[in-house]
N, C-alpha and C positions, 0 to 999 in steps of 0.2 A: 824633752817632754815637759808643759807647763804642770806644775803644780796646782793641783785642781782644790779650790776649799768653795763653800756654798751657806745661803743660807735657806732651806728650802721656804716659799712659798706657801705648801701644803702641810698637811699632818704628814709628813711622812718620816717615821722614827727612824735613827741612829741605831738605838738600843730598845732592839726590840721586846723586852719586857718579859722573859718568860716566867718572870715568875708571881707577875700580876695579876691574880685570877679576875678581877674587877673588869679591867680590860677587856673588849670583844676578841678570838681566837685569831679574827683575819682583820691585822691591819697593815698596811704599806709599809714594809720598812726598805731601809739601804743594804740591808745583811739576807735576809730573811726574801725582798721580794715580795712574789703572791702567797708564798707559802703562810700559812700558820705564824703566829710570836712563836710558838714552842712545839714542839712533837706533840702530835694529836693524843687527848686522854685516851686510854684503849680499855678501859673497862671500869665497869660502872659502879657505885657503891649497892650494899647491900640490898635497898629496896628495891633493885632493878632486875635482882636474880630470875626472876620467870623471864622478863625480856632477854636474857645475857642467852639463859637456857635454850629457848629458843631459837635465836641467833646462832647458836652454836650449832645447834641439831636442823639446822635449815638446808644450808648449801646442796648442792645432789651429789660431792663429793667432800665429809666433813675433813676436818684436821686431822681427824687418826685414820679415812683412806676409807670408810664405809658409808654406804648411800645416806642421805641427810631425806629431813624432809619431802623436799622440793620434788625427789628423786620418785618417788612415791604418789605424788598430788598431796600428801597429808596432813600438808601447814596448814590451810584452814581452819579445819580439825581440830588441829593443837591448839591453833589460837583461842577458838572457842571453847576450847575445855580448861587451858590455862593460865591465859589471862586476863587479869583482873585489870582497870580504871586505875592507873598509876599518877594519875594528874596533881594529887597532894604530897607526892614524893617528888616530881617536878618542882614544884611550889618551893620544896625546901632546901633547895639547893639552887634558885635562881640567880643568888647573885656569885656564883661563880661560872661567869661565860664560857671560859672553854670543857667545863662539863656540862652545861647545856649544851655546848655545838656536839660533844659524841650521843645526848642523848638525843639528841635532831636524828645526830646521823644514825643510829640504830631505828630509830623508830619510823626515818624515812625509809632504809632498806626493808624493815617489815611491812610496811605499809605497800611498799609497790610488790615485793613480792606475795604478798597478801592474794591483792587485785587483777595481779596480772598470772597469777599460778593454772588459772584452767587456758590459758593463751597459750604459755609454755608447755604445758602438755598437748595440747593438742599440734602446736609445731612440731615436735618431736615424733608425733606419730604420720607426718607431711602434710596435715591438712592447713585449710587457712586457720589465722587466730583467732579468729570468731571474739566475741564477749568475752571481757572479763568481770570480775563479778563487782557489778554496778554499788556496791554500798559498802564504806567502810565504815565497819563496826564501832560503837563510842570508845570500847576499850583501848582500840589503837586513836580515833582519831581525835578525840577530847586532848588525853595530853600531848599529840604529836601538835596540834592547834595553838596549845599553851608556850610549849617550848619552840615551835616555830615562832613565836610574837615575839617572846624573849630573845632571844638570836638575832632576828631580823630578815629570818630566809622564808619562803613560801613552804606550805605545809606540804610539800614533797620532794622527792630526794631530787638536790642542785648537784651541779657538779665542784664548788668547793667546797661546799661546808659538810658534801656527804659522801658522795659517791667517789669521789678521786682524791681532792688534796686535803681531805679531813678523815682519811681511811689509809692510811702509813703507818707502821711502828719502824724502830730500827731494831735488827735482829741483833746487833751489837752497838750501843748507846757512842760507843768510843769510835767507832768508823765512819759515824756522820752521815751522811746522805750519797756514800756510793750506790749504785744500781742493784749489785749484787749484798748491799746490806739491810733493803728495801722488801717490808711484806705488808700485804694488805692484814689489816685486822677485819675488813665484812667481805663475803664475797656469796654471789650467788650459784655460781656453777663448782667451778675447780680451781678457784680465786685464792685458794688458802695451800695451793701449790706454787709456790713462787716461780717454778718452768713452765706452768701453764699457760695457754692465751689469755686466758680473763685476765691472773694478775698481770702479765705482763702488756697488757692495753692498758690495764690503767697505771702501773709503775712506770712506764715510760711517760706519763704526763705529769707525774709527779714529779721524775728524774729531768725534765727540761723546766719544770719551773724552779727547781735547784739552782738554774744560770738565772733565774729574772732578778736579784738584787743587784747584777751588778749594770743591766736593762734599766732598774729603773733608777740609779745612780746617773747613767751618762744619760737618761733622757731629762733630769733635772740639770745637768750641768748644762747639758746642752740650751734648756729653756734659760738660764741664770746667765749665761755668759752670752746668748743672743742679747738678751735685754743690756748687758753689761758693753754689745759689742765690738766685743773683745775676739776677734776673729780666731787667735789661735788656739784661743782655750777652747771655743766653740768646737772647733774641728775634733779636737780630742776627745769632746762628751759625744759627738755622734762616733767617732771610732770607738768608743768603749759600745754603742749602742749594740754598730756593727759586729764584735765581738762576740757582745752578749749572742746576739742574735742568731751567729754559726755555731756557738755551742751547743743552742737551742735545738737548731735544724739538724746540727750533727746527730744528736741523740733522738730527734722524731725518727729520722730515718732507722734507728732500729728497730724502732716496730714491726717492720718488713722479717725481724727474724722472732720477733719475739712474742709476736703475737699471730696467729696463723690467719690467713683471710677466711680458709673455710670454717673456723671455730668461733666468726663473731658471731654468727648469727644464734648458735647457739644459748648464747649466756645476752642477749642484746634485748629479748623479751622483756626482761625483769627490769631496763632501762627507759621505757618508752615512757611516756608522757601522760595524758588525758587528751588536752588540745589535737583537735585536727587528726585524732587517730580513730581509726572504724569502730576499735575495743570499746573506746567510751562515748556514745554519739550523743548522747544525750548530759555528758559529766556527769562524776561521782557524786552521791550525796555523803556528805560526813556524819554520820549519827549522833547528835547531840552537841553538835555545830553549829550547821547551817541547815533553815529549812527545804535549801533549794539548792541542783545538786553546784558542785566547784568544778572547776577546770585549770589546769593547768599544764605548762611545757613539760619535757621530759628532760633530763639532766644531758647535757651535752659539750663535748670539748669546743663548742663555738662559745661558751659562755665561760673558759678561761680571757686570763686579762690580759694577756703576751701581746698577744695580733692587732685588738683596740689599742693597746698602750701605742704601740707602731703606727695604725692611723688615724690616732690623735694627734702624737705630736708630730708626724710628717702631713697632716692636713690631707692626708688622701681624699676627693672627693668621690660620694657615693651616688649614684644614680637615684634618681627620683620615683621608685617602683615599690610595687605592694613586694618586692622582695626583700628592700634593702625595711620598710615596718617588720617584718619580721627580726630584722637585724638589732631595731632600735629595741622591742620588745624583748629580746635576748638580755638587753641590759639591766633589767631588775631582778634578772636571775644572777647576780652576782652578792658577795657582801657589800653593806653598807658602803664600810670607806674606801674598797675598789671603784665603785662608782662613783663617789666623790672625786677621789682622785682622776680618775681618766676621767672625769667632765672637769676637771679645773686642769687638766694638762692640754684639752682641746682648746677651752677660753683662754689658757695664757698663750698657746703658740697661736692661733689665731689673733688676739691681741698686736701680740709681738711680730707676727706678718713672719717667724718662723723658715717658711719655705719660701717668700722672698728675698729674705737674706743669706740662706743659705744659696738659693741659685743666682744671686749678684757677684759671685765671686768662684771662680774656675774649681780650685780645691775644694769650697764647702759643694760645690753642686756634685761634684764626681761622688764625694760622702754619702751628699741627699742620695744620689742616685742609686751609691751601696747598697747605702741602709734599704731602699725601696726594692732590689732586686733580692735582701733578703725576706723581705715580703712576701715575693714572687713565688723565692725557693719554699715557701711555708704553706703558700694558699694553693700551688701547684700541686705540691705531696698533698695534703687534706683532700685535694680534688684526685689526687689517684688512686689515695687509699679508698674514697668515697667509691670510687668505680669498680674496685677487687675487692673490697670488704663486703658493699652493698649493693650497686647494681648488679655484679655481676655472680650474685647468690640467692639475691631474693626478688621478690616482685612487689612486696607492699612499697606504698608510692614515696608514704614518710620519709621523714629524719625522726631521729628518735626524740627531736625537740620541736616535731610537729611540722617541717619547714619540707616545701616538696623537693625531694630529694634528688630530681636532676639539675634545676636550676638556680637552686638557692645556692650552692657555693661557686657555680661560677660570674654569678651576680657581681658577688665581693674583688673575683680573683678578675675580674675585664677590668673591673676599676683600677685594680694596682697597673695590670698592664698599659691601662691606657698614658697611666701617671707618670709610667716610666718612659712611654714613647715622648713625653712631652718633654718631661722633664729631663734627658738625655743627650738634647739639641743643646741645652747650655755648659755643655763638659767639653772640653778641647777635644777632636778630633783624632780618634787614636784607636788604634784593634781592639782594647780592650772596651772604649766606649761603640764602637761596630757591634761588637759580639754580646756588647747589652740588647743592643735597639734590636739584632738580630734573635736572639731568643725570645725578646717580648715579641716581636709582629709572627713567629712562626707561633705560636704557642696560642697568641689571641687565632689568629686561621685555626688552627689545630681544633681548640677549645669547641670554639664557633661548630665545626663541624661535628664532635663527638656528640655535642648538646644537642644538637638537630637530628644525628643518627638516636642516641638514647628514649629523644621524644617521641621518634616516630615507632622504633621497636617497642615504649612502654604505653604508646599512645597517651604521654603528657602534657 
């Protein structure tokens, strides 16, 4: 085994800094990953008591097991009766970022469950979702506007600064980030039961970005020693990639127990977006924002940094289609220096010609091709969860991040496949390189056909 040492390129820290509150919450480290510098703030100082209160009394099943708000219709209500224009208590506590990112994050979950509360009732009684209620009040959306700007995330709930990998405590400080030591602090349905569906959707996307420190470790080795190249070290940063990568897929794949297909729909209202959804056709107007209403995506697990970091630095090409804009669009729904980094991890492998050097040499290509087939095994589960979660439960046409729901993930997932049929041909000749090419070509057939059956039964 070579001995790996680096000098990164990017901002991306060693020492992740927990306990520099000046610092943004989400920055790239070698330890840490996408995750957070430090375990999410989980509760907020004194000025915030009406939003906590409510927060608390919201869910349809609260923490102590009896109906919350939500369960009722009667968060609106409260909101209007209880709270007041918080934006000068925002104010004074700006320069500590990771208590701004839990103030985001609460005040994005009230904010969607606000808007999206008469949707969810009326799902529940089977009817469509009809309107949800077009104006968000200045109380919530003045200071959620503020501490969105300060954060750097869009003024509604993203999927890391709110809804997923910024909604974690550890049930015991000393066991670290096992699965089972893993609870949400916001949740909207029965989220604040750890066996539940809700938290267990979203504890499992937290529980797989757990492995991405050591993801984005061999994808920087691997960029440092291509440019150095240095062949054997190279091999080792995409085998550590490859690693990262089966831990990753190992643990997606427990969703299938931990999260139930019939119960997403459930708790997935209070997720949806503004963009491109029927609820809001015209965008929300902010009161004492904006004079003209906003729009925006709905927080989504396509806007973790796992899958981009993978086709960045494998250079996967994407087709030229109004599906793969929705892709690019996805990308300002992330933080600040995730973005930075996966556009400086595409410019250096690109640079550095990356995936030609890796397929000029027997060994790096079978790597390249690993890594790319666990690609495969990631966009193939996303595409099957997508069809038991949501084709085959509901009929609204979305994603809950606006993107049409039969054909925007396998957009993404043709392209791997194509990548791999290509990139396959320069592996030595052997059962195990058969039995790649053999899965990508039945799987693009396969795909191909489900896609054409979906569109014709949802007429998409």
């Amino acid at each position: 085994m070579v001995a790996l040492t680096y000098i990164p390129d990017f901002d991306v820290l060693k020492d992740p800094r927990p306990d520099d509150s000046s610092l943004p919450a989400f920055m790239v480290s070698t330890e840490r990953g996408f995750l957070p510098r430090q375990e999410p703030v989980n509760a907020l100082p004194s000025e915030f008591d009406a939003l906590e209160s409510l927060l608390g009394r919201m869910p349809i099943k609260t923490v102590t097991g009896e109906p919350g708000l939500l369960a009722s219709g009667s968060l609106g209500e409260a909101v209007d009766q209880e709270l007041s224009d918080l934006s000068d208590a925002v104010e004074q506590y700006r320069d500590d970022l990771p208590l701004m990112t839990a103030i985001y994050r609460d005040y994005s979950f009230l904010a969607s469950a606000y808007l999206l509360e008469p949707c969810h009732m009326r799902h529940m009684q089977g009817k469509e979702y009809g309107l949800g209620r077009q104006v968000l009040p200045a109380r919530i959306a003045k200071p959620m506007a503020k501490v969105s700007a300060i954060v750097g995330f869009k003024p509604w709930m993203e999927y890391a600064g709110s809804y997923a990998l910024y909604n974690y405590r550890l049930a015991s400080p000393s066991q670290g980030l096992s699965y089972s030591n893993l609870r949400l602090i916001r949740a909207f349905e029965h989220g604040l039961d750890p066996s539940s569906s809700e938290a267990g959707f979203v504890l499992v996307h937290i529980a797989m970005a757990a492995h991405s420190g050591l993801l984005v470790t061999g994808a920087m080795n691997a960029l440092d020693y291509c440019s150095a190249r240095d062949r054997d070290a190279f091999n080792t940063g995409m085998e550590q990639v490859i690693d990262a990568m089966r831990q990753i897929n190992s643990v997606m794949d427990t969703m299938w127990t931990r999260s139930k297909p019939g119960s997403y729909t459930q708790f997935r209202t209070f997720i949806f977006g503004i963009t491109s959804q029927s609820m809001f056709p015209n965008g929300v107007l902010y009161e004492g924002v904006s004079e003209e209403p906003l729009s925006f995506r709905g927080e989504s697990g396509a806007n973790d940094s796992i899958i981009p970091l993978m086709d960045s630095l494998l250079l996967i090409p994407m087709p030229e289609t109004p599906l793969t804009e929705i892709l690019k669009d996805f990308r300002s729904y992330r933080p600040g220096n995730h973005r930075e980094f996966l556009e400086g991890v595409y410019e250096r492998a690109g640079a550095l010609k990356l995936k030609d050097y890796a397929l000029d040499d027997v060994k790096s290509a079978s790597l390249y091709v690993e890594a790319l087939d666990q690609v495969r095994d990631f966009r193939w589960r996303h595409w099957c969860f997508a069809k038991e979660y949501i084709l085959r439960q509901t009929k609204h046409p979305t994603a809950t991040g606006g993107s049409p729901i039969v054909t925007w993930l396998p957009n993404q997932l043709q392209a791997v496949l194509a990548t791999i049929l290509d990139a396959v041909e320069h592996c030595a000749d052997s059962a195990w390189q058969r039995g790649i090419k053999d899965v990508a070509a039945k799987q693009s057939d396969s795909l191909e056909k489900e896609v054409r059956r979906f569109r014709e039964e949802r007429k998409a």
